[in-house]
C-alpha positions as CSV (number, residue, x, y, z in Angstrom):
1,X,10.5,-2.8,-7.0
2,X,7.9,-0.1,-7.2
3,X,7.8,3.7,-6.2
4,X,4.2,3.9,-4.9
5,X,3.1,6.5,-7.6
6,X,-0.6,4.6,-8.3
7,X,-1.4,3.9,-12.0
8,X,-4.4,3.0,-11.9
9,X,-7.7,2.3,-9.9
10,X,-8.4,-1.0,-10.7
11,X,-11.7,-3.3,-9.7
12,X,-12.2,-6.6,-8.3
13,X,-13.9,-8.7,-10.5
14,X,-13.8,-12.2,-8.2
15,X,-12.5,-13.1,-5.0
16,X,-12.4,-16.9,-4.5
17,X,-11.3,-18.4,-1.1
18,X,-9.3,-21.6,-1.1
19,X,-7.5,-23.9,1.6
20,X,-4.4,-22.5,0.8
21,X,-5.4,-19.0,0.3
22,X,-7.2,-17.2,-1.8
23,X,-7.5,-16.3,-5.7
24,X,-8.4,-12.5,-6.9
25,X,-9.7,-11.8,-10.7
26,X,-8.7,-7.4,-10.9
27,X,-10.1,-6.0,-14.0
28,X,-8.3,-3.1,-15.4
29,X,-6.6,-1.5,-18.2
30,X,-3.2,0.5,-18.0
31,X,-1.2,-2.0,-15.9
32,X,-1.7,-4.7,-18.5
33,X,0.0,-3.2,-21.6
34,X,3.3,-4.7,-21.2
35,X,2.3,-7.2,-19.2
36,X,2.8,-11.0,-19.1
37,X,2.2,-14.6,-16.9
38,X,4.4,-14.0,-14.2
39,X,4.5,-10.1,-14.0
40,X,5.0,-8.1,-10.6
41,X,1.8,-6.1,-9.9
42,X,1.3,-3.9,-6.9
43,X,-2.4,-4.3,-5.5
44,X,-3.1,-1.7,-2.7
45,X,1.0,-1.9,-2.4
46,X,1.4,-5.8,-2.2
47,X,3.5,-7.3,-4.6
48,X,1.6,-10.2,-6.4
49,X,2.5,-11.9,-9.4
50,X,0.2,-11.3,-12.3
51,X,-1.7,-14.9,-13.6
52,X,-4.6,-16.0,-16.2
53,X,-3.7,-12.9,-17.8
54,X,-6.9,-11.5,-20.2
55,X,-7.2,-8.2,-22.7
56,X,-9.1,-6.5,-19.5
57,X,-7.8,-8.6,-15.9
58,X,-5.9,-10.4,-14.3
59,X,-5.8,-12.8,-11.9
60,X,-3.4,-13.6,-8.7
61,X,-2.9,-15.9,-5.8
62,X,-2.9,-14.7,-1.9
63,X,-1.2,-17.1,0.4
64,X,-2.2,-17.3,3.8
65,X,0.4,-14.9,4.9
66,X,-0.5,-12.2,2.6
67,X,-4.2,-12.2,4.2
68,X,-3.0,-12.3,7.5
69,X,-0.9,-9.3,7.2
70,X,-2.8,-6.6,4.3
71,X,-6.3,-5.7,3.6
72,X,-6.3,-8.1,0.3
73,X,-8.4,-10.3,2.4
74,X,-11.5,-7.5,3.3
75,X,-11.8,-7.2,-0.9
76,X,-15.3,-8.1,-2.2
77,X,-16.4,-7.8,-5.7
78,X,-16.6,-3.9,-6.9
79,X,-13.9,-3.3,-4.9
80,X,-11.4,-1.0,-5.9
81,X,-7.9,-1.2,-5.7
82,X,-4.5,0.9,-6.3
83,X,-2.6,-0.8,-8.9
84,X,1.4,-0.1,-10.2
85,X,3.5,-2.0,-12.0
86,X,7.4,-3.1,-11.5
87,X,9.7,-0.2,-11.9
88,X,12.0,-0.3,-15.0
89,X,15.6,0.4,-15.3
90,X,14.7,3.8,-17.0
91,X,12.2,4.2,-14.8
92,X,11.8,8.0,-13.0
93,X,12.2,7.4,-9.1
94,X,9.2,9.7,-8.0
95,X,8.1,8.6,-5.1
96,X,10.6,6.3,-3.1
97,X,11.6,2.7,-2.8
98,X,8.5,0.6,-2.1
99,X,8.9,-3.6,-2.5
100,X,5.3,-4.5,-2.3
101,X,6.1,-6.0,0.9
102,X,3.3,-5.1,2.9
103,X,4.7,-4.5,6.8
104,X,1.7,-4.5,8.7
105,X,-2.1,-2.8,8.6
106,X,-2.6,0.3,10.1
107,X,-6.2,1.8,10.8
108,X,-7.6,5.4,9.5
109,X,-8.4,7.4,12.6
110,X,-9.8,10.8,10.5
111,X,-9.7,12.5,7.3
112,X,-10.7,15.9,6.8
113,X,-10.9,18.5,4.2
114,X,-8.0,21.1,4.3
115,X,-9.4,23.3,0.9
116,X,-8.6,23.4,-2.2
117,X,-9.1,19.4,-3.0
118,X,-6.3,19.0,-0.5
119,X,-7.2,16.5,2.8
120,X,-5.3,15.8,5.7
121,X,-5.5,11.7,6.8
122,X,-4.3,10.3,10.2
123,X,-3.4,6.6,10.4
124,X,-2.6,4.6,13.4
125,X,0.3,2.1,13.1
126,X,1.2,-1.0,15.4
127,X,3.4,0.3,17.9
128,X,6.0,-2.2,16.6
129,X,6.8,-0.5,13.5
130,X,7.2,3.4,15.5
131,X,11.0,2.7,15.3
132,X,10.7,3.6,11.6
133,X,8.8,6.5,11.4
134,X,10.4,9.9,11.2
135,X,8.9,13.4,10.7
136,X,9.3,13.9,6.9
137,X,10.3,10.4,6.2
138,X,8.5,8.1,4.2
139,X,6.0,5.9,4.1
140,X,3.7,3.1,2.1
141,X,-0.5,3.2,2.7
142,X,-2.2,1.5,0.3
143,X,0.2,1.4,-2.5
144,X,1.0,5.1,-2.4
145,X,4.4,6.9,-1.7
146,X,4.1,9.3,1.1
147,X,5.7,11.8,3.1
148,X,5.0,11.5,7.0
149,X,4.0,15.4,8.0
150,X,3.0,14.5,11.1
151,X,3.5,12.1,13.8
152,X,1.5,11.6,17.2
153,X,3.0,9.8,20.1
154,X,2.1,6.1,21.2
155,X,-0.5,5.9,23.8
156,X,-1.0,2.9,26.2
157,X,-2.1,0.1,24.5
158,X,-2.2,2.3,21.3
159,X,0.7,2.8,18.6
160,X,1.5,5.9,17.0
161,X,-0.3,8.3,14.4
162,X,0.8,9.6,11.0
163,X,-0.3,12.4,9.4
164,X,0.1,13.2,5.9
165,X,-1.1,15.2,3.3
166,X,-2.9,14.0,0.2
167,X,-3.0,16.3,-2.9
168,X,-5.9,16.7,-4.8
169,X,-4.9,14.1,-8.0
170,X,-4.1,11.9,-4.9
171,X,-8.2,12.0,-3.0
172,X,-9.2,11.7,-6.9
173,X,-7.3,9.1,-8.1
174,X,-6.7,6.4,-5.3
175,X,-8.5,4.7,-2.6
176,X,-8.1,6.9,-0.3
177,X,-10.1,9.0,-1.4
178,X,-13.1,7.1,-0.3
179,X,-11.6,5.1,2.7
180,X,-13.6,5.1,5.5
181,X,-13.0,5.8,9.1
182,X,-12.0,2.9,11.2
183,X,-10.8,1.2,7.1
184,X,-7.6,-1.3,7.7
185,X,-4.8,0.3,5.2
186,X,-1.5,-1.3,3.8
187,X,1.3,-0.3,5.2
188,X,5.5,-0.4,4.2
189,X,7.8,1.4,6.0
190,X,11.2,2.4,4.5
191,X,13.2,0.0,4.2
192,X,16.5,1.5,4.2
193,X,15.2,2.0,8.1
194,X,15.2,-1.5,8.4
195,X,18.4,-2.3,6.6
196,X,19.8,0.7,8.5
197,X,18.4,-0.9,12.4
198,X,19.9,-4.5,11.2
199,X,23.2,-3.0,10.5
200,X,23.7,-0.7,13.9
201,X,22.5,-4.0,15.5
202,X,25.2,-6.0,14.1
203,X,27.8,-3.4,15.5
204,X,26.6,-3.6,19.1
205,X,24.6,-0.2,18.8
């Protein structure tokens, strides 16, 4: 489990496609201190498990679903990436419950300066997922704990639009910062919504 507070901006050292999948080399620094083979490593909010562990990288496999389904699969070398590790049992819950499980890709429509190092970023998501989206609920984009501010209606053929605020330590230290328009993001939606749809379903409501 993770909270989508980043960690770190990491770097892709190698991206290797296979048959099966695909292999990424991330170097970085902060996420490896208590690391070992086998650890749970958030990568633009997708859970992989940490491999061919050096002082400086690490190394992970993508199966075919995760490149169908996140943005893992438009990484080239230099690319950089939001990393977190696996929450603790001591660890402080500050953003919300995020399990790497990447939903779906949504697509950055605009992002525009509001002052003060603060930006406001719009985000079109499948029309699938508009079920569990609510004003001042919250939401997964690359990794990073949210809270939806703002949300615009579907259009034909279109799904919805979020809008949400990101700080200044947010622009600086993430990807989003320097996403660009039309840029696929990860996306997770809560998923006490899901658990919450599954169980009303179950009762006939």
């Amino acid at each position: 489990m993770f909270t989508g507070i980043v960690e770190e901006l990491g770097t892709v050292r190698s991206f290797e496609t296979r048959p099966t999948g695909a292999r990424l080399v991330v170097q970085c620094c902060t996420v490896l201190e208590d690391a070992r083979e086998g650890s749970s490593i958030a990568v633009n909010g997708t859970c992989l498990t940490a491999l061919a562990l050096t002082p400086d990288s690490f190394s992970a496999d993508l199966a075919p679903e995760t490149l169908a389904l996140t943005n893992l699969g438009e990484l080239r070398p230099g690319s950089r990436v939001n990393l977190e590790r696996a929450v603790t049992p001591t660890t402080r819950l500050s953003g919300h419950i995020v399990q790497g499980h990447v939903d779906c890709k949504g697509e950055l429509v605009s992002l525009d300066p509001l002052g003060e190092g603060n930006w406001w970023m719009r985000v079109r998501v499948p029309q699938d997922f508009d079920r569990y989206l609510v004003h001042k609920g919250s939401i997964t984009i690359d990794g990073i704990s949210l809270t939806i501010a703002m949300l615009e209606e579907a259009r034909i053929n279109h799904g919805p639009i979020v809008g949400v605020t990101l700080l200044p330590y947010t622009h600086a230290h993430t990807t989003l910062g320097s996403a660009e328009l039309g840029a696929h993001l990860n996306i997770e939606v809560d998923i006490l919504a899901k658990h919450l749809e599954k169980l009303l379903a179950s009762r006939g409501q």
